[in-house]
C-alpha positions in Angstrom: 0.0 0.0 0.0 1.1 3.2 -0.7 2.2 5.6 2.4 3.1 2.2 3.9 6.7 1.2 4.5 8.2 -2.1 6.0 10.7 -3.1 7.4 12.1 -4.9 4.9 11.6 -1.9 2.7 13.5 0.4 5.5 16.5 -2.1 5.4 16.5 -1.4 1.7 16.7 2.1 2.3 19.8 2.0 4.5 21.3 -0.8 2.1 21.2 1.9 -0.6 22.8 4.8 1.3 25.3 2.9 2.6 26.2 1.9 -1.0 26.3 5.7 -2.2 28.8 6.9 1.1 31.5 4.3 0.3 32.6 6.1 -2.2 32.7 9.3 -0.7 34.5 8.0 2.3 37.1 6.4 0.6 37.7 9.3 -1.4 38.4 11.3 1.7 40.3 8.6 2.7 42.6 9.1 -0.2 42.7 12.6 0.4 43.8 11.9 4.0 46.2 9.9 3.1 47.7 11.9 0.3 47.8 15.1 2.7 48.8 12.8 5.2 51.9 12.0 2.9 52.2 15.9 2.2 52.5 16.8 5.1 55.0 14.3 6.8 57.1 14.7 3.4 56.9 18.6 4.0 57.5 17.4 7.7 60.5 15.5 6.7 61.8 18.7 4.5 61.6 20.9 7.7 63.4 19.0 10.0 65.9 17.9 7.9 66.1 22.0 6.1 66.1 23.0 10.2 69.9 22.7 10.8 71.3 23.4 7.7 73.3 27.1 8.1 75.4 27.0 4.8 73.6 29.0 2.0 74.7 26.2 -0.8 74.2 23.3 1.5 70.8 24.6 2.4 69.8 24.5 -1.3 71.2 21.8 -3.0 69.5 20.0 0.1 66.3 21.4 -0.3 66.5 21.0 -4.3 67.3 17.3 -3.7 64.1 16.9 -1.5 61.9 18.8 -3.8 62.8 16.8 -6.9 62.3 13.2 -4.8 59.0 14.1 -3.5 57.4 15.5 -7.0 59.4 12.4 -8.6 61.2 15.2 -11.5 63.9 14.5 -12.7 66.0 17.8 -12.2 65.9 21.4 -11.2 67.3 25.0 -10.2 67.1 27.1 -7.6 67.6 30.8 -8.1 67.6 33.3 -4.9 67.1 36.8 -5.7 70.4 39.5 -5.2 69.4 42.5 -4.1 72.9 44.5 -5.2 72.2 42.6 -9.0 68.9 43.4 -9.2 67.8 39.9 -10.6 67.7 36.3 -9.9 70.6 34.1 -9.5 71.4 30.1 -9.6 72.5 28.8 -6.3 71.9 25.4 -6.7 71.1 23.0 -9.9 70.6 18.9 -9.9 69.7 15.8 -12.1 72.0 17.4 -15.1 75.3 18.7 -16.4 75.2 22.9 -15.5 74.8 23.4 -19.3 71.4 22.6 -19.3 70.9 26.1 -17.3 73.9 28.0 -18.2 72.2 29.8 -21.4 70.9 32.7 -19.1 72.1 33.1 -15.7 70.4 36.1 -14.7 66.3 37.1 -14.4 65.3 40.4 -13.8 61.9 40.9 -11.9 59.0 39.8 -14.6 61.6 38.6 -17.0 61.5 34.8 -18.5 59.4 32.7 -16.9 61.0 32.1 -13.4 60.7 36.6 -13.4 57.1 35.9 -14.0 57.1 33.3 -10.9 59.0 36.2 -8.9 56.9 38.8 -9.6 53.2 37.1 -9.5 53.9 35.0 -7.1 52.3 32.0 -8.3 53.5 28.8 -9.3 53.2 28.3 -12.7 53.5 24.5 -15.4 55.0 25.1 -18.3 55.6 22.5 -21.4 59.2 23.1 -21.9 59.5 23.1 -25.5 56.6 25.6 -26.2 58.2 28.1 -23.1 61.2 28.4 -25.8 62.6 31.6 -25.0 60.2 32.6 -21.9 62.1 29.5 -20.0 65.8 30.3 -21.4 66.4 26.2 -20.9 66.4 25.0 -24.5 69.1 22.7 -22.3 65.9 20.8 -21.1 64.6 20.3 -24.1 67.5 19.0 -25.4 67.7 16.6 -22.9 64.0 15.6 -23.5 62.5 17.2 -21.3 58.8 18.1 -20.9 57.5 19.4 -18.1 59.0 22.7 -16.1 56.8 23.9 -12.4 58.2 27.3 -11.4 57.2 27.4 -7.5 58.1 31.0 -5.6 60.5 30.0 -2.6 58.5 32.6 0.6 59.4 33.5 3.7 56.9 35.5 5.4 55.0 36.1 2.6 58.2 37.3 1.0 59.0 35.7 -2.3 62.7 35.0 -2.5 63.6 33.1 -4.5 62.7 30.4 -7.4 62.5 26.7 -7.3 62.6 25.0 -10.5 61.5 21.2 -11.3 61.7 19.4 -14.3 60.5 16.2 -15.4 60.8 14.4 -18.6 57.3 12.9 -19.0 54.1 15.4 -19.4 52.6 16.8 -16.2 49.6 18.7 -14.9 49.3 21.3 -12.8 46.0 19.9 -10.2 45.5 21.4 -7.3 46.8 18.2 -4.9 50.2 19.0 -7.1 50.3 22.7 -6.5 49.4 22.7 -3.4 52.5 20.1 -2.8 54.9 22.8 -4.8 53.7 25.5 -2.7 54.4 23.6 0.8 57.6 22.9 -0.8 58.2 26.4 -1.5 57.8 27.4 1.6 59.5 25.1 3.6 62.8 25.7 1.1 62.2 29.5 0.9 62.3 29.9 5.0 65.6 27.3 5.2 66.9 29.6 2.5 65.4 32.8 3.9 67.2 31.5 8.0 70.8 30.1 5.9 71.1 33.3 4.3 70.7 35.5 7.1 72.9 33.2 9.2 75.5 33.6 6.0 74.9 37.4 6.2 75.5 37.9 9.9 78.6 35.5 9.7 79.8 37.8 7.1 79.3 40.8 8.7 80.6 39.6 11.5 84.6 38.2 9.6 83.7 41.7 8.1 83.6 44.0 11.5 86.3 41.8 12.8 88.7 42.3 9.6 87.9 46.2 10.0 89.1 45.7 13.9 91.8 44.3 12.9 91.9 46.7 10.3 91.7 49.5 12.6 94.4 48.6 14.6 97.0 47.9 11.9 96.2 51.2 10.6 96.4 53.1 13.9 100.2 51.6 14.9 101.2 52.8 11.2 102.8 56.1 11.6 105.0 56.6 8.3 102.0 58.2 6.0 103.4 56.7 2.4 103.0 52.9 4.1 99.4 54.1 5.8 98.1 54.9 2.9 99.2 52.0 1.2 98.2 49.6 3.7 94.6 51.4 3.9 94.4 50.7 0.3 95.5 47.4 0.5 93.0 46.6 3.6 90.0 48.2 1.5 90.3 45.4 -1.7 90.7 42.7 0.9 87.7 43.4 3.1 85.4 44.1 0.4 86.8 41.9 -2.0 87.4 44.2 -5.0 89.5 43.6 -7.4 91.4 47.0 -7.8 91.4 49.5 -5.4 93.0 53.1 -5.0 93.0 55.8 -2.6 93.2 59.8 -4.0 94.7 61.9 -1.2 93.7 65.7 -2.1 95.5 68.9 -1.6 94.6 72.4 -0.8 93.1 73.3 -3.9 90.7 70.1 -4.1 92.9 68.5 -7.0 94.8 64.7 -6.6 97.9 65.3 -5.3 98.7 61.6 -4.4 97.1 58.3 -6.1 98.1 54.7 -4.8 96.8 51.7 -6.1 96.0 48.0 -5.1 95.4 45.5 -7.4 97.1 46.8 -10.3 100.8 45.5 -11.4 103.5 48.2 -11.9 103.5 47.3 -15.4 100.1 48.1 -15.6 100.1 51.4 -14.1 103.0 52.1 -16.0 100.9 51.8 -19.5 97.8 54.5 -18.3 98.6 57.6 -19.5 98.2 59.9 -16.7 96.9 59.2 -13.5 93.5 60.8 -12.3 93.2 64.6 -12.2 90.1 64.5 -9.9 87.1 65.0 -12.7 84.2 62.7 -13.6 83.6 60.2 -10.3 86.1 61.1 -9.1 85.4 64.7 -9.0 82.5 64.0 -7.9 83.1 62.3 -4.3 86.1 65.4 -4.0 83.5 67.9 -4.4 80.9 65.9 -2.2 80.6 64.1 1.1 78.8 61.3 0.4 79.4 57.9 -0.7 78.8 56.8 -4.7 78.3 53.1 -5.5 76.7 51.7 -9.5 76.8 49.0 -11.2 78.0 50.2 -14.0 80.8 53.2 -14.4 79.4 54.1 -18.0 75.9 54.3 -16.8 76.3 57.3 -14.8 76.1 60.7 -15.8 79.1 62.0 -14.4 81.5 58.7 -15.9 84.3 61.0 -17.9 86.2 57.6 -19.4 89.3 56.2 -18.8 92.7 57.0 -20.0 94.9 54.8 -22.6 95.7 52.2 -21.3 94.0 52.2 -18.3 92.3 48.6 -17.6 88.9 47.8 -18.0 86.2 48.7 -15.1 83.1 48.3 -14.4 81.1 48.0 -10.7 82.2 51.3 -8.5 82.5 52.2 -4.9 83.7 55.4 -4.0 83.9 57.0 -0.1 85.4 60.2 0.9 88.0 60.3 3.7 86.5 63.2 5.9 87.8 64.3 8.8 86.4 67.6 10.7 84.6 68.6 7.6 87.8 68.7 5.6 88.2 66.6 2.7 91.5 63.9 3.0 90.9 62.1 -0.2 89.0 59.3 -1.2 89.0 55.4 -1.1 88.0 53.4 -4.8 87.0 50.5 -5.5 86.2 48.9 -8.9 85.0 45.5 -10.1 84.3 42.4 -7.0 85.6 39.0 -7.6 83.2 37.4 -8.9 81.6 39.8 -10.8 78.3 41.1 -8.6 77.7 44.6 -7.7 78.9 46.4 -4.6 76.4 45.8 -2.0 75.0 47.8 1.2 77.4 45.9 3.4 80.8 47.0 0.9 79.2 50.4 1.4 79.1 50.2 5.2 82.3 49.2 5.5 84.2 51.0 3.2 82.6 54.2 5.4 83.7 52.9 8.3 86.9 52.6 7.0 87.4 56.0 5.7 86.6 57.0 9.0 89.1 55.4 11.2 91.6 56.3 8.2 90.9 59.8 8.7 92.1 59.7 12.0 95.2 57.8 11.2 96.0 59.9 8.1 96.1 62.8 10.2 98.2 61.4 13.3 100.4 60.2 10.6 101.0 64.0 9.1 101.4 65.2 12.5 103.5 63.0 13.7 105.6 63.6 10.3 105.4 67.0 10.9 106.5 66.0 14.4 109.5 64.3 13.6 110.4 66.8 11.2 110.6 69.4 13.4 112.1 67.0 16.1 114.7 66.0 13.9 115.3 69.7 12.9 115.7 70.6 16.6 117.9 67.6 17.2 119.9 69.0 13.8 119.8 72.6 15.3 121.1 71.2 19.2 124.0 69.1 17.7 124.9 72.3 15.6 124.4 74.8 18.5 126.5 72.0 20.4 128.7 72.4 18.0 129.2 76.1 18.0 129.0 75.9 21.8 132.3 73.5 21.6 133.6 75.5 18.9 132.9 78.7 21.2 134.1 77.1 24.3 137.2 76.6 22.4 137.5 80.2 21.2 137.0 81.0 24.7 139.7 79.0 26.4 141.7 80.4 23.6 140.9 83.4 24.6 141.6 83.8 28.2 144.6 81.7 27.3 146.0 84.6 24.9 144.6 87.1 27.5 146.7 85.3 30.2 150.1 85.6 27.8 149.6 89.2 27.0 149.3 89.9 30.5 152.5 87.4 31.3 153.9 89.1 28.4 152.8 93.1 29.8 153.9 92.1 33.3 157.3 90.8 32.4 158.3 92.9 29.7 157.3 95.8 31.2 156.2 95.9 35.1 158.6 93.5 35.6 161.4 94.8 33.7 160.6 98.1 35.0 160.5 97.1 38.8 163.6 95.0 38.2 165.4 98.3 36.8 164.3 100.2 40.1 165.8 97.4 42.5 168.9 97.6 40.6 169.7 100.8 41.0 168.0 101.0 44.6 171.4 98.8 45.0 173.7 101.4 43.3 172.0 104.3 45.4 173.0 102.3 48.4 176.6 103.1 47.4 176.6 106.1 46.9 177.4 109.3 48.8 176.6 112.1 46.7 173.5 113.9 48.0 173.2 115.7 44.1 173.5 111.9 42.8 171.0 110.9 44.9 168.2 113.6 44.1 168.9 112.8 40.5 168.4 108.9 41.1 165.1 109.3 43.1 163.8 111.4 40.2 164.6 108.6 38.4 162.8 106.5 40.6 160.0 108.3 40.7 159.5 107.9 36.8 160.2 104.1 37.3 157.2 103.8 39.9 155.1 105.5 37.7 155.4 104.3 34.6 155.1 100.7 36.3 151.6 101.9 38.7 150.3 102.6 34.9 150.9 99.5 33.8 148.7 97.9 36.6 146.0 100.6 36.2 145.8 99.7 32.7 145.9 95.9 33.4 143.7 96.3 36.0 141.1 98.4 33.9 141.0 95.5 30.6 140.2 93.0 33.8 137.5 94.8 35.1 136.8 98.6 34.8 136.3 100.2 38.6 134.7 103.3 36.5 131.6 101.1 35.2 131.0 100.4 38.1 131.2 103.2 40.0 129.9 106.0 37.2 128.1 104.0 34.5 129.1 103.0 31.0 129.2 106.4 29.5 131.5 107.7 31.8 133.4 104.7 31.4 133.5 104.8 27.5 134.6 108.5 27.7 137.4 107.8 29.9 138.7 104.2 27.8 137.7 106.3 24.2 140.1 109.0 25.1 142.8 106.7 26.5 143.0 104.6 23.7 143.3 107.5 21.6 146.1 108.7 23.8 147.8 105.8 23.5 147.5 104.6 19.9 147.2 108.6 18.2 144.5 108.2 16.4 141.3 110.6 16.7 137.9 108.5 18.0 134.9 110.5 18.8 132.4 109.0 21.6 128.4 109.5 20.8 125.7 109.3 22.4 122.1 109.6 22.5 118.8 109.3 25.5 121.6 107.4 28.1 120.8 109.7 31.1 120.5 106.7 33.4 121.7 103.8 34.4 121.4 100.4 32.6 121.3 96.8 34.0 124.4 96.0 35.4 125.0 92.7 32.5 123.8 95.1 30.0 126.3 97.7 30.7 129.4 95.0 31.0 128.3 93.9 27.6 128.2 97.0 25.6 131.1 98.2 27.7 133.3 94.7 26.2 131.6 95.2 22.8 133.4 98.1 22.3 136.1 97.3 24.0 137.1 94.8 21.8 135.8 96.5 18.9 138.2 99.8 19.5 141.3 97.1 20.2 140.8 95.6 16.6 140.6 99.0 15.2 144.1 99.6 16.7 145.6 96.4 16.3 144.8 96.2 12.9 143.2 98.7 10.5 145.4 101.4 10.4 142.4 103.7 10.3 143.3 107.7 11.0 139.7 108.1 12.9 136.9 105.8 14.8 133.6 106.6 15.5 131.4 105.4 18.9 128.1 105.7 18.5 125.5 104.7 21.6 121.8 105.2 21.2 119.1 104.1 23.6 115.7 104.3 21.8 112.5 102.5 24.2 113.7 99.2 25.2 116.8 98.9 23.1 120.4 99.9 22.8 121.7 100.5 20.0 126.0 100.4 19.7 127.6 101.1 16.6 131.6 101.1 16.3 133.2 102.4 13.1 136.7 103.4 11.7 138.0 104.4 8.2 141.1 101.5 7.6 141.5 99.4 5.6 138.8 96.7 5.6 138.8 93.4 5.8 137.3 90.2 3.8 134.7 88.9 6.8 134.5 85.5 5.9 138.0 84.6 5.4 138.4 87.1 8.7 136.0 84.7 10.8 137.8 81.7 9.6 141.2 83.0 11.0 141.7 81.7 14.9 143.4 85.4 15.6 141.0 87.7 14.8 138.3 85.2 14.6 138.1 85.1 18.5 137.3 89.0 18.9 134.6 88.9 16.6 132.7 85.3 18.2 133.6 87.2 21.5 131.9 90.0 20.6 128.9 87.8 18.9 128.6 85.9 21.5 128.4 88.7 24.2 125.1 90.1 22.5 123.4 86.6 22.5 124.6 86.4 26.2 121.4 89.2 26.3 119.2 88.3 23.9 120.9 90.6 21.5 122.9 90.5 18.1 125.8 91.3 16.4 126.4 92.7 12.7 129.6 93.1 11.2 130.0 94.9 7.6 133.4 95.3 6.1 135.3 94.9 2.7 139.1 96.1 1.7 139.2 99.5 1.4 135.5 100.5 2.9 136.5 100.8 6.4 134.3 98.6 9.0 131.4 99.0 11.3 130.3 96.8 14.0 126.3 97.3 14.8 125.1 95.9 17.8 121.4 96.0 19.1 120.7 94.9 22.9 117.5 94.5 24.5 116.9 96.4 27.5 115.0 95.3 30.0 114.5 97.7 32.4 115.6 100.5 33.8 118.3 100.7 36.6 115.9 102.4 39.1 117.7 105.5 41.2 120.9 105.3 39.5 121.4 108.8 37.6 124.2 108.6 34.6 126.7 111.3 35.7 
């Protein structure tokens, strides 16, 4: 009946759904089990993706996984370089590096694993319709079929590019791209980790080498071998291939260029060096840093000269110190042909800065030593003179001592010896005339010989300047020289109504001395002049005659009258003064002195 069921019928009800879910579940099963699989393979990946720290390991590891668990048959992985600008292989399996040597370089959106980079999605591709868009004709050579570009992430970053190929036809399902994405992911954070580990390692050697660096730098004090060594230390730590450091002078230009990296030979074949124009110029000029990729791609590239070498990547930094320009540090072309990156950058200005520093203790410790080693030169000579002067002056007091040996003998002496002689005769005598007549005698005798001591006693050590002063004193020895030798000398002078210093007035008092005595002695001049003029703090003596002259040079060299004249000289310096001495044959001779006066002998009138 209808609207009726039994039993029967309701266990042919459940019969028939039962029959339409087994299906269905095992289809889930399946899918359980192939995400199941998934994920234990991506699982797998992970853990064994989790220790590995060395970029290259990392990828040829994770390439290796990917190409068991999608069962291709070989692959690529490209990472993308920052400082290049494009994508580049690290890592290729399953055939020889020719298969993916025909372009080594994607920009962003270029070929199709530039399309993976910049879409971010993985893409299938039948490799011998891709043609040029896959720039692997390798693979099709190799009978290949089937490419799957997957983008490598980490955190949601797309790094990189995995590549899989496989030499029977594919499809991209969902259950496979789902697989390539895990993959990707898993690979692109092991890269992503490896990578920075790599970078901090690196910047790690890199900060250490520039300690190092540092310090080397810092002990160097010759300025030829710092600059060297900074140039040398620059290639090494960036790795560059050439490097040079410009040192500029006042007027901005290149004064000094060293190289690194270049062979003598090779230098010796450029034309001319740098003259500071194009980049060059244009760190000089500025403060800031200037790193391309290509010197001919920027507007201010002015060439190179013949036979300069090829270049290409550049890295310039000033050496600044204070807001004054030192130079500059170059560097051209890294091993291994990338770009200078942030890091190079970094460095090289950290660099520049500590070579500042030691660029400019090096000049003034140069300029130290310089002037050290003049002083030393200048203290050895003045020892010199001192020794030479020293021996003047125990020649002199030696010569003083025989003239007065000679004075006493041959005329105190003799004179004194004379009297005592006829003392004895007198004492025979009777004769009170012959006695007057012998005292007279006597009296002569005494007097002559008293005069001889006065004198003696007066080149020793005036009393007079003493007493009155060294005008009175120059009055009295002017016009008894002129007595004695009969020649006319006229005594000047001019604002000496006091006293000087007592050393000042023994020096000027000698000066002259000495100066009238080698008129006497030896110019056969007919008058002398004395001139003494005290203008503000200064004294000014000057001592002339009209003889005969003299050649000075050959003059000083003679020990006779040599001695006078480095007396004389040497009496000024003994005040702070100096000594000029102008003569020729036939023109007479002056002696100019100038002496610094002090002060002032308070209460002590010239007469």
């Amino acid at each position: 009946m209808q609207g009726w069921w039994t039993m029967a019928d309701g266990r042919g009800s459940s019969t028939c759904s039962d029959m339409m879910a087994e299906p269905e579940i095992a289809s889930l099963q399946r899918e359980l089990a192939r995400r199941t699989r998934q994920v234990a393979a991506l699982s797998r990946v992970a853990q064994a993706l989790a220790g590995a720290l060395d970029l290259h390991t990392a990828a040829s590891a994770g390439l290796g996984y990917a190409l068991d668990i999608t069962e291709m048959d070989a692959g690529e992985i490209l990472l993308w370089d920052p400082a290049r600008e494009a994508l580049v292989q690290v890592a290729h399996a399953g055939t020889g590096p020719e298969a993916f040597a025909e372009q080594r370089l994607f920009r962003r959106g270029e070929g199709i694993p530039g399309r993976t980079l910049e879409t971010g999605q993985v893409l299938a591709v039948d490799v011998v319709a891709a043609g040029e868009l896959l720039a692997r004709r390798g693979l099709a050579a190799g009978a290949f079929r089937t490419v799957f570009s997957v983008p490598l992430r980490a955190e949601e970053r797309v790094i990189g590019v995995l590549l899989v190929a496989g030499r029977r036809a594919r499809h991209l399902d969902a259950e496979t791209e789902e697989l390539l994405r895990g993959l990707g992911g898993q690979i692109g954070l092991a890269l992503d980790r490896a990578r920075a580990y790599e970078r901090e390692h690196a910047l790690r050697r890199r900060l250490e080498a520039l300690n190092a660096a540092s310090l080397a730098i810092a002990a160097e004090l010759s300025l030829p071998a710092l600059l060297q060594r900074i140039t040398d230390i620059a290639r090494d730590l960036t790795g560059a291939r050439y490097a040079a450091l410009g040192v500029a002078g006042d007027d901005g230009r290149l004064v000094e260029f060293i190289t690194s990296g270049i062979s003598a030979e090779a230098r010796a074949r450029i034309s001319h060096l740098p003259e500071g124009r194009g980049l060059l110029g244009l760190i000089l000029r500025g403060s800031q840093p200037v790193r391309v990729a290509n010197i001919a791609d920027h507007p201010a590239s002015y060439g190179f000269p013949p036979g300069h070498p090829s270049m290409t990547s550049f890295l310039g930094v000033p050496i600044v110190l204070r807001g004054r320009n030192l130079g500059n540090i170059y560097l051209t072309d890294k091993n291994g042909g990338e770009p200078f990156s942030d890091e190079d950058e970094q460095l090289l200005v950290q660099l520049a800065a500590h070579a500042a520093v030691a660029i400019e203790n090096a000049r003034l410790y140069g300029q130290t030593s310089e002037s050290l080693q003049q002083t030393v030169a200048e203290l050895r000579a003045a020892n010199a003179q001192l020794a030479h002067l020293s021996s003047l002056a125990i020649g002199a007091q030696e010569e003083e001592r025989r003239r007065l040996a000679r004075e006493l003998h041959d005329g105190t002496a003799q004179e004194l010896a004379t009297l005592l002689v006829r003392l004895r005769v007198l004492e025979r005598t009777e004769e009170p005339h012959e006695l007057r007549l012998r005292l007279g005698e006597f009296r002569e005798v005494i007097a002559r010989a008293l005069d001889d001591v006065r004198r003696m006693a007066l080149d020793l050590r005036p009393t007079m300047l003493d007493d009155l002063g060294l005008v009175p004193a120059l009055e009295a020895h002017t016009r008894d020289m002129a007595r004695r030798w009969g020649i006319t000398v006229r005594f000047e002078t001019q604002g000496l109504d006091r006293r000087l210093p007592n050393q000042t007035e023994l020096v000027a008092y000698r000066i002259v001395q000495e100066a009238l005595s080698n008129i006497f002695k030896h110019s056969q001049a007919t008058e002398a002049t004395v001139t003494l003029i005290l203008r503000g703090r200064e004294l000014r003596i000057t001592v002339r005659d009209n003889g005969r002259g003299f050649d000075v040079g050959r003059t000083l060299a003679s020990r006779e009258r040599g001695l006078g004249l480095f007396g004389m000289q040497e009496r000024a310096a003994l005040v702070g003064g100096h000594l000029e001495l102008a003569s020729a044959p036939g023109a007479g001779t002056r002696v100019t002195a100038s002496l610094p006066v002090r002060e002032l002998a308070e209460g002590r009138e010239t007469p």
